[in-house]
MIDOMAR-502846 format. One record per residue: y, z, x of N, C-alpha, C in turn. Coordinates in steps of 0.05 Angstrom, whole numbers, plus 32768, in hexadecimal, padded with zeros to 4 digits. Example, Ala and Ser with C-alpha at 12.3 -4.5 7.8 and 13.67 -1.06 7.14 Angstrom:
7F8E809C81087FA6809C80F67FBE809C8108
7FD3808E81017FEB808F81118001809D8102
***
This chain:
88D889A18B9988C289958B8B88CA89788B82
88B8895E8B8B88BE894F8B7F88B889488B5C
88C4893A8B5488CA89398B3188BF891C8B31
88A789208B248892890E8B23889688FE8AFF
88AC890A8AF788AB89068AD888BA88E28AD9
88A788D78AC188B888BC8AC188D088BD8AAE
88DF88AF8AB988F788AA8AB588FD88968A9E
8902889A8A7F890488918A67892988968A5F
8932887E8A54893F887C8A4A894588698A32
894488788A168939886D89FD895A885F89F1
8951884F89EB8976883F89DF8969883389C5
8981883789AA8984883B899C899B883F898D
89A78823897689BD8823896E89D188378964
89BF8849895489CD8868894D89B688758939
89C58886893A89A8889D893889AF88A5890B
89BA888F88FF89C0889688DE899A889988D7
899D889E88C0898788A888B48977888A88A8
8961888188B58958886888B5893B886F88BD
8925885C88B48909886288BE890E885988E2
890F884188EB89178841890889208859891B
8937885F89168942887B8919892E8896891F
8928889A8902891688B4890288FF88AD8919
88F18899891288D8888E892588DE88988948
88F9888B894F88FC88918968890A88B08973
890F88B8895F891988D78961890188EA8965
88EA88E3894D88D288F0895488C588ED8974
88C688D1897488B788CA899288C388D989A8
88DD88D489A888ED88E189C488E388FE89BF
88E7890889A788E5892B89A888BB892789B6
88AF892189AC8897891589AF8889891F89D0
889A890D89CF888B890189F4888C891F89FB
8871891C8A10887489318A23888C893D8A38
889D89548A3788B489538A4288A8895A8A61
889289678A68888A89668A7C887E89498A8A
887A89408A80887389178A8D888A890D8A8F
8899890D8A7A88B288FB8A7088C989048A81
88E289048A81890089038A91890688EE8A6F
891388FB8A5F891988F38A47893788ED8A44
894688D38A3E895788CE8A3C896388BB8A1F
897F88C58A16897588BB89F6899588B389F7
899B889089EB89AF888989F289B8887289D9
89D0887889CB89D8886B89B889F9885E89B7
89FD884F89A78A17883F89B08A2288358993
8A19884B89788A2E8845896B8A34885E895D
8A448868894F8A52887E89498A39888A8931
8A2B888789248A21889289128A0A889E8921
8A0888B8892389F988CD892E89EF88DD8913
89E488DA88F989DD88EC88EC89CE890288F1
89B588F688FF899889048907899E890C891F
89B78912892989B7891E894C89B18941894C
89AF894B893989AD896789398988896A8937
897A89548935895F8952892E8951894C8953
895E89438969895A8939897C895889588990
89458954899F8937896D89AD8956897089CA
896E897589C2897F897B89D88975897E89F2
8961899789F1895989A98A08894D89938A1B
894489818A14892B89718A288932895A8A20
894F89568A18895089388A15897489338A1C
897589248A2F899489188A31899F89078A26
89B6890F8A1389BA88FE89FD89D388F78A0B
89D388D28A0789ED88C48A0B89FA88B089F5
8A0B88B089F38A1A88A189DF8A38889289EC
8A3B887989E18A46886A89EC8A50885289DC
8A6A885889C58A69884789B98A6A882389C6
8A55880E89B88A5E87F489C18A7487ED89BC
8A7C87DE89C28AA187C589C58A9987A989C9
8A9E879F89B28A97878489B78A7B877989AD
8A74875C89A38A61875689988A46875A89AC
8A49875789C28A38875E89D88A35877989E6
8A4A878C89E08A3F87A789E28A4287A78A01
8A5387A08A178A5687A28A2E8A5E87B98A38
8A7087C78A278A7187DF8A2D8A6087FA8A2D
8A4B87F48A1D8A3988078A158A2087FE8A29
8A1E87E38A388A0D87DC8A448A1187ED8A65
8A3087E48A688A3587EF8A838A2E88088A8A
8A2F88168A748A38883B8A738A12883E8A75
8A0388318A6A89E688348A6889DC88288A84
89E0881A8A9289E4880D8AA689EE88238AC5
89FB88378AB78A0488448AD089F0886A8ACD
89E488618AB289D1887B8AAC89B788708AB9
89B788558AB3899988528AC3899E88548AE6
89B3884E8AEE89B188518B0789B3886E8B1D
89CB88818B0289C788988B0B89AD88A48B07
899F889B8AFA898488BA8AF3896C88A68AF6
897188968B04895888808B0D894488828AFD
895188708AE08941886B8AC8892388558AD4
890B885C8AD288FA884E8ACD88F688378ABC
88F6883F8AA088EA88358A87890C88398A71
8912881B8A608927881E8A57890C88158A3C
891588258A238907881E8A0C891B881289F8
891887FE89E5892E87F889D0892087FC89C2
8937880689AA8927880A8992894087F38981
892F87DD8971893F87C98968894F87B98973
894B879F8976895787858980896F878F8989
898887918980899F879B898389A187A689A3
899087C489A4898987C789BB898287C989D4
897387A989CC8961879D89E2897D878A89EA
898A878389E289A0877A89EE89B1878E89FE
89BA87A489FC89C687B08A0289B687BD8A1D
89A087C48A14898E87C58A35898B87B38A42
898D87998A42898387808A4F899B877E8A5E
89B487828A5489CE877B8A5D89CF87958A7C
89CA87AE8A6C89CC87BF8A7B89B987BC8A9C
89A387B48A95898C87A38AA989A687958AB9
89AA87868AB489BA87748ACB89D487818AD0
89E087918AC889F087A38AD189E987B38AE9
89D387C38AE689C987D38AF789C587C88B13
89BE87DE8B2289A987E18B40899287DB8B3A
898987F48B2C896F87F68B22896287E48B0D
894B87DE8B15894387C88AF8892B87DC8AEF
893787E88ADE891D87F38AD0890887DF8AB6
88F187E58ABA88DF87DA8AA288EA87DE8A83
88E787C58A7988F387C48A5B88DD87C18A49
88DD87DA8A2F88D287D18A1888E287D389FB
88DC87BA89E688DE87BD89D088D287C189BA
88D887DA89A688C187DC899688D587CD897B
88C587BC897188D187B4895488D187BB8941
88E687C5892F88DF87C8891788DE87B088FA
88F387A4890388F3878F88F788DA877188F2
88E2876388DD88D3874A88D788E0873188D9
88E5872788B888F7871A88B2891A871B88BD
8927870F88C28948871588C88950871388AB
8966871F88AC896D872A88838989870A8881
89978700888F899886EF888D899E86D888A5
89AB86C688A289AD86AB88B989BC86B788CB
89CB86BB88D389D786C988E789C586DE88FE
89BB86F088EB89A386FB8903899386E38902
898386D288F3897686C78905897D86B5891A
899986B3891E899E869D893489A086B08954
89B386C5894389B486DE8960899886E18970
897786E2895B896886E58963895E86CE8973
896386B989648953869F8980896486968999
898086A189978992869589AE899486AD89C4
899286CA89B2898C86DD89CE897886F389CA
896E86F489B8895B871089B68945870389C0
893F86F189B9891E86D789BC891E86DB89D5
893086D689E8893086CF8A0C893286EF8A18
893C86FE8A088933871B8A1D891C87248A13
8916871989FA88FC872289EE88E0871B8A07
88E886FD8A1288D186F28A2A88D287028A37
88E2870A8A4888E3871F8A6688DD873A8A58
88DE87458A4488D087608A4588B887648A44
88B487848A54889E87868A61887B878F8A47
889287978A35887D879A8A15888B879A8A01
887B879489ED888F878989D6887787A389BF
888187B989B1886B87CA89A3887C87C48987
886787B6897D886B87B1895A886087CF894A
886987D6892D886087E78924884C87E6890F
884387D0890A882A87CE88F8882587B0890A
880587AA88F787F9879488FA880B877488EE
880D877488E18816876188CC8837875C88DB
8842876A88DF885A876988F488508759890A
883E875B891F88398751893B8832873A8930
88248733891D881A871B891C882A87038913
884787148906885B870388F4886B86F6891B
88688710892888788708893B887186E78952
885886F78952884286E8896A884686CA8961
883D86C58940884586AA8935885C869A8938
887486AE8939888F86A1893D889486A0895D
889086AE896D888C86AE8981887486A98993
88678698899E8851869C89A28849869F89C0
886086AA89CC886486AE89EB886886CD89F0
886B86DD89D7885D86F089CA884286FA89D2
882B86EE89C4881186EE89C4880B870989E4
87FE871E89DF87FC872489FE881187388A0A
8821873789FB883E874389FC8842875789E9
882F875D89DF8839877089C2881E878089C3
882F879889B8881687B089B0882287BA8995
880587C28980880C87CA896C881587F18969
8821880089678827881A89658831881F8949
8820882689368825882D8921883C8844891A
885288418906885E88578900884F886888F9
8859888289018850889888F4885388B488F1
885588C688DC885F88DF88CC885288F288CE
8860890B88D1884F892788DA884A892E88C0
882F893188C2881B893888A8881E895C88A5
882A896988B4882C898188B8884E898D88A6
885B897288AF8878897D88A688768967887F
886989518883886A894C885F88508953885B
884A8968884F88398975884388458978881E
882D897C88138835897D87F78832899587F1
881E89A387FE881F89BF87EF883D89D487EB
884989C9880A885D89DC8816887789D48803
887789BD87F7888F89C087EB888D89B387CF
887189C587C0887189BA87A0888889D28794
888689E5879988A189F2879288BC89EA8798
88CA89DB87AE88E089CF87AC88E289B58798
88C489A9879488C38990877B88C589998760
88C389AD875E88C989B9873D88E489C38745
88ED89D88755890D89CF8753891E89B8874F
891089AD876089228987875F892389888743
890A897E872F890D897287128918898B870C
892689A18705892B89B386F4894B89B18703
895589AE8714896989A3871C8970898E870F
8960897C870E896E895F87048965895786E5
895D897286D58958897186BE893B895C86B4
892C895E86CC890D895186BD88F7896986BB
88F38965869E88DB8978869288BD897386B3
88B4898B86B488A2898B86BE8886897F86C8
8888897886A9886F896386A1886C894B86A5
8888894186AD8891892686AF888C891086B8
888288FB86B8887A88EC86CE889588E586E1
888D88E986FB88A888E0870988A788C3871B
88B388B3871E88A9889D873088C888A38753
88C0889E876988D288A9877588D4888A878A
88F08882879588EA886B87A68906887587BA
88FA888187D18912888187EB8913886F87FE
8932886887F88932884B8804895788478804
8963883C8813898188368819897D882087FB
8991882387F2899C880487DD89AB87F287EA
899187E087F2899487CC8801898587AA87F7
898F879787F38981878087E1896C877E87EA
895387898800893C878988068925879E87FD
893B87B487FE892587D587F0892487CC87D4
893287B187C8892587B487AE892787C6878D
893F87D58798894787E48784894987D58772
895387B98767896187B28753894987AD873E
893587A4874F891D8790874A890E87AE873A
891287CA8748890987DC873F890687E88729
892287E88722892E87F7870A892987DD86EB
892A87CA86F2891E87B886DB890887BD86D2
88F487C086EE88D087C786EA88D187DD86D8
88E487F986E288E4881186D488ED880F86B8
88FF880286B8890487FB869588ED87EF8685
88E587DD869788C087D3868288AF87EB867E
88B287FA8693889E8819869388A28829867A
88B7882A867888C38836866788C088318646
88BA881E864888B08812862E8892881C8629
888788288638886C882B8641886088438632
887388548647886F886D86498882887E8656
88888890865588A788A2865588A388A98677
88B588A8868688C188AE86A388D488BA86AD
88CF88C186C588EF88C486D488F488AE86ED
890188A186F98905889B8709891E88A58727
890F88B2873D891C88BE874D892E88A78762
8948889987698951888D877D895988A08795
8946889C87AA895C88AA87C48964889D87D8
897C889B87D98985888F87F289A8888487E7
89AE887087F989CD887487F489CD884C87FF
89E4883C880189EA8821880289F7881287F5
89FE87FD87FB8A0D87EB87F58A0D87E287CD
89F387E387C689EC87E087B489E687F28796
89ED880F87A489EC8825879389F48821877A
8A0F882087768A27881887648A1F88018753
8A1487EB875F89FF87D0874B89F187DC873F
89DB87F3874A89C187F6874289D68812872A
89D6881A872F89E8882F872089EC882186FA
89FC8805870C8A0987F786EB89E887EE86E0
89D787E986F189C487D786E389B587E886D8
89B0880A86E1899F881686D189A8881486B1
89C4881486B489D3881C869789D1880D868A
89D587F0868C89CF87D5868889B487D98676
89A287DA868E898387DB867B897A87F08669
898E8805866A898088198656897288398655
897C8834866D8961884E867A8971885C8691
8994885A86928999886F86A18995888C86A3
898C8893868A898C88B08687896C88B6868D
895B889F869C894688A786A9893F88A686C2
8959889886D48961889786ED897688B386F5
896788BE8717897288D08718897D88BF873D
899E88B9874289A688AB875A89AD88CF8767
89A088C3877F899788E5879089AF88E187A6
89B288C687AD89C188C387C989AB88C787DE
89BC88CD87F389AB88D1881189A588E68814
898688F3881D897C890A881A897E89128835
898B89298848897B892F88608961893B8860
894D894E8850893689488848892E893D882B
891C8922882C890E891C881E88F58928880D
88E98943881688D0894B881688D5895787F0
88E5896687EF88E8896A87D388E8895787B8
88FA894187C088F8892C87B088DC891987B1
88D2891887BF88B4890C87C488A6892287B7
88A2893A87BB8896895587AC8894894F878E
88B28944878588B78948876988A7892B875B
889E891A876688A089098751887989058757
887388F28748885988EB873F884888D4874E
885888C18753885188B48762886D88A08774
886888928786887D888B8796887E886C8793
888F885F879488958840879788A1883287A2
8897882287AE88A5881287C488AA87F387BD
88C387EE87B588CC87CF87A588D887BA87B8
88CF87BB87D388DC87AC87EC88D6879087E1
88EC878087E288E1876187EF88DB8758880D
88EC876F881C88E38767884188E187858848
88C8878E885388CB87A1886188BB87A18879
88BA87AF888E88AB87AA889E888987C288A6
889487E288A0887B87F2889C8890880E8899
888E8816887D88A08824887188948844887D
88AE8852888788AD8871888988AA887D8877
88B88879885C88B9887C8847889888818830
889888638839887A886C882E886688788842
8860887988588854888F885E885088AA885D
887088B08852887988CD8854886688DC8837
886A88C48820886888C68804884388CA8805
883388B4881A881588B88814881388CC8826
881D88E2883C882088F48845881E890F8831
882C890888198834892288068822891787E9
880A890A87F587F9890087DD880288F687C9
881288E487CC882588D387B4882088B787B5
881088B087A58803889487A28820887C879D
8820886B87AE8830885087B18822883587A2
884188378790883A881C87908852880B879F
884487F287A2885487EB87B5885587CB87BA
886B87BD87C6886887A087C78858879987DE
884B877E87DE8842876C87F6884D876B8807
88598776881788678774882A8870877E884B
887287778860887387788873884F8787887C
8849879C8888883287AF888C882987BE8875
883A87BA8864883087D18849881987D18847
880B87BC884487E787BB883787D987C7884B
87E187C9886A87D587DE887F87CA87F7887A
87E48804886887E2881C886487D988238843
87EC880B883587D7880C881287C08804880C
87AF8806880A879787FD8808879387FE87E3
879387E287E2879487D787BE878387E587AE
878587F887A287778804878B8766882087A3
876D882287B78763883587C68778885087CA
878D883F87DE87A3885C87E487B7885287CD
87B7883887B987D7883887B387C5882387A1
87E98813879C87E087F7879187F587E187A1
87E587CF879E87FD87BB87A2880587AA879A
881C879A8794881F878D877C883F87728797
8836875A878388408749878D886787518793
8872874C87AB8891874E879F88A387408793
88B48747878F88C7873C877B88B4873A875F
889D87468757889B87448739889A8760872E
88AF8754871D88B2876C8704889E877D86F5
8893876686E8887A876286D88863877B86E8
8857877286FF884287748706885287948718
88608797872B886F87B4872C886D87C88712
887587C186FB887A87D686E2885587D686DC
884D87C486D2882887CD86D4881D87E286E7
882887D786FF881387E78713882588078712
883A88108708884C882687088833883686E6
882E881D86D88828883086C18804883286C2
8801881C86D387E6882086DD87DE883D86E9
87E4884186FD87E78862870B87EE887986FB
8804887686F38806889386D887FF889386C5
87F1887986BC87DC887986A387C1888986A8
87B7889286BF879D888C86CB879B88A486DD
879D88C186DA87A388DB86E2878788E386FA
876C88D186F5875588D886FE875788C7871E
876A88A88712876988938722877F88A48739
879188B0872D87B088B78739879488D38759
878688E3874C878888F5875D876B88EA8770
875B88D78766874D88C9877B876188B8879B
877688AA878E877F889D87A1879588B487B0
879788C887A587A388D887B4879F88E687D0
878288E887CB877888EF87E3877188E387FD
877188C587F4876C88B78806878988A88809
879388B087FF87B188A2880E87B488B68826
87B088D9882387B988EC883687A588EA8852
878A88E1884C877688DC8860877C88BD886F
878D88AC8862878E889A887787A688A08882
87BB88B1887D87D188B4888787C888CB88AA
87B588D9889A87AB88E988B4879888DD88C8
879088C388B7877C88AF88D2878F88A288E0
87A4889188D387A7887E88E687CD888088EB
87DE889088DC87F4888F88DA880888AA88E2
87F788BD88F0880488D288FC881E88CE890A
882F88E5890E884488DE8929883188E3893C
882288FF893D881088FE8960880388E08968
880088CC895587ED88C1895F880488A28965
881F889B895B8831888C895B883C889E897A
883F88AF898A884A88BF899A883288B889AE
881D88C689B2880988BD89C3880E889E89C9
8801888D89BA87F9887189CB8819886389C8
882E887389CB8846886A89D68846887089EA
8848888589ED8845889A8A0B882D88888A1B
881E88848A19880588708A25881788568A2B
881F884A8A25883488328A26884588398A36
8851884E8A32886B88518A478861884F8A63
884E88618A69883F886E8A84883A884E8A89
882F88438A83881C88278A84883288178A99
884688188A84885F87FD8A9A886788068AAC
886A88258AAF887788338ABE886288358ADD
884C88338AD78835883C8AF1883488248AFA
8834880F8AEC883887ED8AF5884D87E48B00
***
C-alpha cells in the first residue's frame, strides 16, 4: 500500500514548560495521525513536557545543538529529512527557523518551510541584531509565516513589509474540555486550605515565569495598593530569575504574609480554581496561554495593553484592561472587579463564550492542519 500521509517534521528548541511549547505539543498530538507522518524534533536538553507528547504516532528526535549556529543539530535534522522524506519542516520560534534553514541546505531534499511566531518585541539588542542579520533573510524564503493573534501580524508586517502576504493569523488555543471549572472547584478549596486562605477570600492569581516582562514586580506593588482597599490573597505560579527579588519585595512592601510563591506548577488547573479572579501584569507579551486558560475556567482578567491581549479581553466585557507599567490604574481595576460581585459573574460568562468562539485547541489544530496540506499540495 502506498502511504499517502504527508510527511511533517515539527522543530522546536525544547519541550520546558512555556506557552510556545505547550501550543506545539497540543498541535503535533492534534493533527490527524492518519493524514499526518508526524515527526517531533528538539536540540536542547530541557524536555519537561516529553511525557505529555503522543509517543505512539509521533517520532521523537532530540539532538543537542553545539555551537552558536547549531550545526550539529542542523546536520542530524538534515539527515531525518532525507531519511523519511520530510515534506513540510515547521519552526516553532526564530531559533528554529535557523536550525531548519541550515538543515535545508544540508539536505537532498528541500522540503517546504513554515514559521509560526510567537514572539513580538526582541527583549533586548542583541536579539534584535541576530533578528535583522539572519532570521529577517530566512524569514523572506519561507513558504508561510502563521502569527498567533492579530495585533502580532500587524506589529510584524509593519517592520517587515515583504511580510505583507506572507503571514496567516492562527490563534492560540486551550481545550475547554480539560480547563473546565466545575471539574476542579474541589481541588481550589484544597489549594486555599493548603496554603492557609479562609474560603471566603478574595484570591487574585497571576501564572507567569519571573521574568522583567510578566511583570511581577510591577504586580506586587499594585497588590499592596489593593490591600489598602480591601483584604486579599495573592497566588504567584511559576519559577525565574526574578523570584528571589520578588520574594524580598513582597516583604519590603508589607504584605508577604498575603503572597502565596507556588513555583512551577505541572498542572495549573487547581491554582486557577482557587482564586477569584486572574491577572496579567506583562509589559511585552505576545497572546498569553495563561490567560486563556484562566477565561477558560471563568476567571475574569485583568490585564495590561499589550501584545493581542485586547483580542481576547474585551474592556469592561470579558476582563478589564488597564494601561502597562501603571500601578495606579492595575490596583483599581483589581479592586474594581472584587468590589463588584454582580459585575464579576456577568463578565464571567462571556469570557468562557468567547474562549469557546474563537480560542479553542480544535480550532488552533484545524486551520493549522489546513496550512500544512496547503504548502504541501503546492
Amino acid at each position: 500500500m502506498v502511504d499517502t500521509k504527508t510527511k511533517v517534521i515539527f522543530v522546536v528548541p525544547s519541550l520546558r514548560r512555556g506557552g510556545a511549547e505547550t501550543q506545539l505539543i497540543d498541535l503535533v498530538n492534534g493533527l490527524d495521525s492518519k493524514k499526518f507522518e508526524k515527526h517531533l524534533f528538539t536540540f536542547h536538553q530541557d524536555l519537561d513536557q516529553l511525557d505529555k507528547v503522543d509517543r505512539k504516532n509521533i517520532e521523537f528526535h532530540n539532538e543537542i545543538r553545539q555551537g552558536k549556529l547549531g550545526l550539529s543539530a542542523a546536520r542530524k535534522l538534515s539527515e531525518i529529512i532525507d531519511k523519511q522524506n520530510i515534506q513540510l519542516i515547521h519552526c516553532t520560534l526564530q531559533i528554529s527557523l535557523l536550525v531548519g534553514y541550515l538543515a535545508i541546505k544540508l539536505s537532498k531534499n528541500k522540503p517546504k518551510l513554515v514559521l509560526t511566531l510567537h514572539t513580538t518585541k526582541n527583549r533586548n539588542m542583541k536579539q534584535e541584531l541576530f533578528e535583522r542579520y539572519f532570521y529577517k533573510w530566512i524569514m523572506k524564503i519561507c513558504d508561510q509565516i502563521i502569527c498567533v493573534c492579530g495585533n502580532q501580524e500587524k506589529f510584524w508586517q509593519k517592520k517587515y513589509p515583504f511580510l505583507i502576504g506572507k503571514t496567516e493569523v492562527v490563534y492560540n488555543g486551550v481545550d475547554i474540555g480539560y480547563f473546565n471549572a466545575d471539574s476542579w472547584r474541589r481541588s481550589g478549596i484544597n489549594l486555599r486550605q493548603t496554603h492557609n486562605i479562609p474560603i471566603e477570600a478574595d484570591v487574585v492569581v497571576n501564572v507567569a515565569a519571573f521574568r522583567p516582562e510578566k511583570g511581577q514586580v510591577i504586580l506586587l506593588r499594585a497588590f499592596s495598593e489593593v490591600l489598602k482597599k480591601r483584604p486579599a490573597y495573592l497566588l504567584l505560579a511559576g519559577e525565574g530569575p526574578l523570584r528571589i527579588h520578588c520574594e524580598q519585595l513582597a516583604k519590603s512592601l508589607g504584605c508577604y504574609d498575603r503572597v502565596r510563591f507556588l513555583g512551577n506548577l505541572s498542572d495549573v488547573r487547581p491554582v486557577v480554581a482557587a482564586s477569584t479572579i486572574s491577572v496579567m501584569a506583562s509589559i511585552a507579551e505576545t497572546f498569553s496561554i495563561a490567560m486563556l486558560e484562566s477565561m477558560s475556567m471563568k476567571k475574569i482578567i485583568v490585564a495590561t495593553d499589550v501584545g493581542g491581549t485586547s483580542e481576547a479581553v474585551l474592556h469592561n466585557k470579558t476582563g478589564l484592561i488597564v494601561p502597562p507599567n501603571d500601578i495606579n490604574k492595575l490596583s483599581d481595576g483589581i479592586v474594581k472587579i472584587l468590589s463588584d460581585k454582580n459585575l464579576m459573574i456577568k463578565m464571567e460568562e462571556s469570557a468562557v463564550n468567547m474562549v469557546k468562539d474563537k480560542f479553542t485547541k480544535d480550532k488552533m489544530i484545524s486551520k493549522t492542519s489546513a496550512i500544512l496540506m496547503r504548502h504541501v499540495i503546492n
